[in-house]
Each structure stands twice: as C-alpha cells, then as structure tokens.
C-alpha distance (Angstrom), angle and dihedral (degrees) to the residues before:
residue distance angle dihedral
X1 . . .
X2 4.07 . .
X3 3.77 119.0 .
X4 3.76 105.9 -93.7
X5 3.92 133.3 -178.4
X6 4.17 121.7 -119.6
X7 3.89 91.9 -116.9
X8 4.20 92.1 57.0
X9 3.79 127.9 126.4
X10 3.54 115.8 -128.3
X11 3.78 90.7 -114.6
X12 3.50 87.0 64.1
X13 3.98 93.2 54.5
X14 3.79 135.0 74.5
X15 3.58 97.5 -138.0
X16 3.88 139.1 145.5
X17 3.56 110.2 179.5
X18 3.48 88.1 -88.5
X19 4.28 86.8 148.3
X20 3.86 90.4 58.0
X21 3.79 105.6 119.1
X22 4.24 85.3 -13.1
X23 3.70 122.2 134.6
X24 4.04 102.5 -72.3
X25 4.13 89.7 42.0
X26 3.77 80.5 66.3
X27 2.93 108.9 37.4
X28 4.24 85.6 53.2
X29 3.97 81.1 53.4
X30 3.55 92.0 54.5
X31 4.14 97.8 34.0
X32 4.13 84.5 51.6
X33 3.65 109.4 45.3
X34 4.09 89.0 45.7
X35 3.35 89.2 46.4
X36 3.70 102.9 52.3
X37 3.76 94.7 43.6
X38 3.80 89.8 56.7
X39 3.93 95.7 49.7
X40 3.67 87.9 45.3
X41 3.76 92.2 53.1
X42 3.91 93.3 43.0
X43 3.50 94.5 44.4
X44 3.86 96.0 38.9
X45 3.67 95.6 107.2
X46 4.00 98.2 52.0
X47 3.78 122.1 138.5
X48 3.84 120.9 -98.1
X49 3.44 87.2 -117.8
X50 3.97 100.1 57.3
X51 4.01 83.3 45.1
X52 4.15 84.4 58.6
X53 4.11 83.4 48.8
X54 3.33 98.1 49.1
X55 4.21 92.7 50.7
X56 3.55 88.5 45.7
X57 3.86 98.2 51.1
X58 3.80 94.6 51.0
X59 3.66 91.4 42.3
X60 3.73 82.3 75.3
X61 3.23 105.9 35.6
X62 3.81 100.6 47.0
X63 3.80 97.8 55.9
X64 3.94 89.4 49.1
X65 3.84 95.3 52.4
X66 3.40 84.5 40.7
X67 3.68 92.0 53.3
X68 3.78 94.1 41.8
X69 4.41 86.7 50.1
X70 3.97 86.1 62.7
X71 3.51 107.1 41.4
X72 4.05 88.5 54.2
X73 3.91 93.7 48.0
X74 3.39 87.0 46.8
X75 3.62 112.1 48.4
X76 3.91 82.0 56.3
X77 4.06 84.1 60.5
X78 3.22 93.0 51.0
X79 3.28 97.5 49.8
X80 3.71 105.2 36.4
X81 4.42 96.4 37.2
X82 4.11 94.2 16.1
X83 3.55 90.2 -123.1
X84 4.26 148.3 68.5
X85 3.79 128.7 -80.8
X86 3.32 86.8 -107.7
X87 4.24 92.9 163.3
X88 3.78 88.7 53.7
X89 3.97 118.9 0.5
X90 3.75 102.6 77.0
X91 4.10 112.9 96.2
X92 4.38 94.5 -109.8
X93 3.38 108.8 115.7
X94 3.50 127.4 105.4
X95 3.71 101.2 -100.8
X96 4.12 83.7 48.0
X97 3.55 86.0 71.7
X98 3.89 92.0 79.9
X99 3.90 91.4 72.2
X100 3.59 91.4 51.9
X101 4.10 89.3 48.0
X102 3.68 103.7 45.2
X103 3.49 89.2 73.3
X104 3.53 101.2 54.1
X105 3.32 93.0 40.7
X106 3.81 97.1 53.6
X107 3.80 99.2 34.7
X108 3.51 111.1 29.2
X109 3.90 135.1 68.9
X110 3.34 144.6 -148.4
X111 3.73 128.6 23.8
X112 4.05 88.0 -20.8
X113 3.93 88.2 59.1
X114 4.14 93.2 40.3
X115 3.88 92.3 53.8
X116 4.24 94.2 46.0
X117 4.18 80.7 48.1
X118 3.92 87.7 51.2
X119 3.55 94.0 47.6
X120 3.97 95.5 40.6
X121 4.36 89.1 49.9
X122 4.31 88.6 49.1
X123 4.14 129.1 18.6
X124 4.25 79.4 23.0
X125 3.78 92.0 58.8
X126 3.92 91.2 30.1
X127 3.94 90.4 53.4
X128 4.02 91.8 46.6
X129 3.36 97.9 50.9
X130 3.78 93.2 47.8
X131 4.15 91.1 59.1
X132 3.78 91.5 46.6
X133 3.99 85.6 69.8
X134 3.64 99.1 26.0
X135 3.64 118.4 21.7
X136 3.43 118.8 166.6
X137 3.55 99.7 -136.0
X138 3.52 99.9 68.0
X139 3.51 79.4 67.4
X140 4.03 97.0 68.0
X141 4.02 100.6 17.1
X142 3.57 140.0 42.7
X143 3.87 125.6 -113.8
X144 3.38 100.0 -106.0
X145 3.86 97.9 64.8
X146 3.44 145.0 103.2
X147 3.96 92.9 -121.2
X148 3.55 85.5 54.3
X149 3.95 106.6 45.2
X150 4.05 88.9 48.6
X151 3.84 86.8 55.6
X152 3.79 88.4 44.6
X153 3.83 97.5 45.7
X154 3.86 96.3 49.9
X155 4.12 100.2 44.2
X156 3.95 87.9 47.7
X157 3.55 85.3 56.5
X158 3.55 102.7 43.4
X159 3.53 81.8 66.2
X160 3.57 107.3 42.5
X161 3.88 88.2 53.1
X162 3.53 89.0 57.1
X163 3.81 104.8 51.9
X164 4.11 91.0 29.4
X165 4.06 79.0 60.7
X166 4.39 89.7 47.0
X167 3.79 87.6 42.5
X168 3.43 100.1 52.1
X169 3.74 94.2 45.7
X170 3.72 87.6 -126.1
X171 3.94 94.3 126.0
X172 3.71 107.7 3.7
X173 4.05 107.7 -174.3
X174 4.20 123.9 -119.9
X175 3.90 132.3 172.0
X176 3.76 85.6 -83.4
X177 3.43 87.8 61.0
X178 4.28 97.9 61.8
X179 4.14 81.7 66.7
X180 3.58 94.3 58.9
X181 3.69 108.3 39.5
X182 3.79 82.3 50.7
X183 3.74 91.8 56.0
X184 3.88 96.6 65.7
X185 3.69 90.9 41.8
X186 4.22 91.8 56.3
X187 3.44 87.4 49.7
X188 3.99 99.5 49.9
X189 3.42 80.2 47.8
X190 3.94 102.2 54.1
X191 3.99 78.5 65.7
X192 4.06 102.5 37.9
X193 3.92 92.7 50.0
X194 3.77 97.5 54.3
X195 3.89 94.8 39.6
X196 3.69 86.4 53.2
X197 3.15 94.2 60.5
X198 3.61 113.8 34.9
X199 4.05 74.0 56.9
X200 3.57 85.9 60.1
X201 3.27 95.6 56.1
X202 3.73 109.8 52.0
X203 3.50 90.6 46.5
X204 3.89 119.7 -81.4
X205 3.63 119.7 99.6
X206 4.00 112.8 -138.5
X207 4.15 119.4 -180.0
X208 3.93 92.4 -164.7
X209 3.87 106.3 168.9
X210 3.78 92.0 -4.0
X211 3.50 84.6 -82.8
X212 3.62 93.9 135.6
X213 3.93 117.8 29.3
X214 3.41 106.8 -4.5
X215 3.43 95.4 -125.6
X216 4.23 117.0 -166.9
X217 3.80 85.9 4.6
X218 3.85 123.1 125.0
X219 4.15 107.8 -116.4
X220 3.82 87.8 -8.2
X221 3.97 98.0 103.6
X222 3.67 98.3 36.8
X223 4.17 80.2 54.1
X224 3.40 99.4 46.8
X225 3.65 96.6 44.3
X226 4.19 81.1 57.3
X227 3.50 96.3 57.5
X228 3.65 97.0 31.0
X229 3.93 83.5 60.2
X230 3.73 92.1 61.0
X231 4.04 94.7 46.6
X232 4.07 83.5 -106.9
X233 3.31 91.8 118.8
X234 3.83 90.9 136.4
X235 3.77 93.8 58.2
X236 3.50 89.9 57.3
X237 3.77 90.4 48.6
X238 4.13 81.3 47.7
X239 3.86 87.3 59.9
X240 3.57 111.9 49.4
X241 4.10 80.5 45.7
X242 4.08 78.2 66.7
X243 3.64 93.0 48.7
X244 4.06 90.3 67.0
X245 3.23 88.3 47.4
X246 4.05 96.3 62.5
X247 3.80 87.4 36.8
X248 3.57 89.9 64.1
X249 4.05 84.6 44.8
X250 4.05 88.5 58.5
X251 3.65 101.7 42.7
X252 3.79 88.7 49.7
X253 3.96 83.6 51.9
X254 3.29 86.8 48.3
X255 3.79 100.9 52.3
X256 4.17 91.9 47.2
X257 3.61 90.4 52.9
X258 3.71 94.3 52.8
X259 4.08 84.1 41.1
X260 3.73 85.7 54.6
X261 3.74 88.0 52.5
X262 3.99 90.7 51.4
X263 3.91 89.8 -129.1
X264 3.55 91.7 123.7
X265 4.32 105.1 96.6
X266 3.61 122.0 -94.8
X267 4.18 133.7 -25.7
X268 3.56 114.2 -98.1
X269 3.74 120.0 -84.1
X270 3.53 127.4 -142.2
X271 3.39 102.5 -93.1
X272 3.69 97.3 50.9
X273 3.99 125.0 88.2
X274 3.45 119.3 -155.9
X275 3.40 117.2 -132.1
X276 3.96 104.5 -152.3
X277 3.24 117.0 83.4
C-alpha cells in the first residue's frame, strides 16, 4: 500500500480493504470490548446526576464531530464529482440515529426521554457492536485515518452509553421497554424509507437502514433482491423494519437474564429513580 497521510480522502489512497478484520481491526476489537467493560465496572456506582452529565456532554459533542466528519468528506465530493454523497453521506443509517437520540435523551423528560433511553440501552448497543466486527469503512479507508477513527470513536460510544446507562441502574430495560425503543426507530424510519427511494428514483442508489438492499447484511440482499423483483420493494423495506423490532426484544431478554443473575452493578440507592417502568 502507498504511504498516505491521516487527513487523506480515499480517492487519494490505493486501498482495498485490506485492514478489514487485519491485525489493528482486532486488536481495536480487543482494545474496545476490554475497555468498556472496565469503565463500566469502575464507573458502575456513579450518581444519577453525573449519568445526566455525561448524556448531556456528548449530546454536544457528538453532533459537532459528526458535523465536522461530513463537511470534510464532502468538500472532497464536491470538488472531485461536483456534487454530494448523496448514496451514502447523509446522517440515515441506523447507527446515525444516536445523534438524533442523545438529545432527547439528555434534555428531555418524560415518556420522550424514556423511549430515546430505551433505544440508546438496545438497537444503540446492538448497532455498535455490529461495526466493531464489520464496519464499513474498513472497506474504503485504511485504519490509520481520520475517516476511520471518527467511525471508530462514535460506534464505541454508542455502546458504552448504552451499558454505562444498564450499569449504573440509571435506565435498566423491561418488556415495556421493546415498545418504546421501537417508537423512535418507526419514526426515523417514516423519513429514511421515502428518502431512499425517491433517491432511487432519480438515479442514486442509497441503502440507509438496510431499508433498501441490504447491503453487508446476512440474508438481507438475497431478500431484498426477492421482493425488489416483484416491485415490492417496500415490503421488504417493511420487514427488516420488523427485524429491529425483535432485536430490541432479545437484548431486553438479554439484559433480564443477566439481571436475574445479579451481574448487573449495584441495587438502587435511595436517591436514585429508576427510569423504566
């Protein structure tokens, strides 16, 4: 591979995913499972109200990086094809849903703030874990880059967010909780699916969500290409919308057999309120 600096546009580098699963992919596996287990068992006895810091710190910061990630790929778009990414640029996946959360989460209250801490606790931690073992930007930049690190960065905390809120008993998820972490995902969706496909149809071909190919999914192409085939594309998209919702059903089940187990940090103390019921 040529020599190539951190800041570089994939353009600019011969690259062929040849860091996908390689040595420092693993090693980042390794480096951020360890790593988020130990801060989540050192910090599992903070205060509710350092929790409510935390969420409100990184709902700041996270949108800005965020912000800051796009306008750099972008201007090299621009300037390279004279126009957006509009096929992959725009914040709609899945895991983009944790800018949109962190907010409501860490400034709202109610039944608002309880379904963004549902989501953040299950599909957050479900959508993290899947890009520490295949992230799609391996797939188009090296590991040493800033494309790379950003994408890094923000799926390690999507799920260190959402055990540090399980391990600190701040939002502890039940079966009323698979309700409303669906919620915010049908209506992310209600904008996704439509973009998607008036994309489509003048010409670019976005995947946002999986909602229209599938794309790096198990089963999910072969599926969509099924549907797609019989101009139900929209079922398919329908579907997989489904499959979120039964992956928040698991990692609920999940969490209340490890609850069961009482590996799960301290009881509640008196001055905390529990935000789950």
């Amino acid at each position: 591979m040529q020599a190539y600096n951190f800041f570089d546009y994939k353009a600019f580098i011969d690259y062929h995913g040849e860091d996908f699963f390689g040595t420092w992919h693993k090693i980042y596996i390794i480096f951020a499972i360890v790593a988020i287990v130990l801060l989540c068992v050192f910090l599992r006895k903070a205060s509710r109200h350092s929790v409510e810091i935390f969420l409100k710190i990184i709902s700041i910061i996270v949108p800005i990086l965020e912000a800051c990630k796009i306008v750099w790929e972008s201007s090299y778009d621009i300037a390279l094809y004279g126009e957006f990414n509009w096929s992959g640029l725009l914040p709609l996946y899945t895991c983009s849903m944790f800018i949109y959360i962190l907010p409501i989460a860490a400034w709202t209250k109610g039944k608002v703030r309880e379904c963004a801490l549902a989501f953040l606790t299950t599909i957050g931690v479900f959508a993290g874990l899947t890009n520490f073992f295949v992230p799609p930007i391996l797939n188009t930049y090296p590991f040493f880059t800033y494309a790379t690190f950003t994408s890094l960065y923000f799926h390690t905390l999507m799920v260190f967010t959402g055990v540090f809120l399980v391990t600190t008993k701040y939002y502890v998820p039940n079966t009323k909780s698979i309700l409303k972490a669906f919620i915010p995902l049908v209506c992310f969706s209600a904008i996704v699916i439509p973009v998607n496909f008036y994309l489509n149809k003048i010409g670019y071909y976005p995947d946002y969500m999986l909602y229209m190919y599938g794309n790096g999914a198990p089963l999910l192409p072969t599926l969509a290409a099924f549907f797609g085939g019989m101009n139900l594309r929209l079922v398919y998209s329908l579907i997989v919308m489904l499959g979120y919702y039964f992956i928040i059903a698991l990692f609920v089940g999940i969490y209340h057999v490890i609850n069961l187990f009482s590996l799960m940090g301290r009881k509640p103390q008196s001055d905390d309120v529990l935000i789950n019921s």
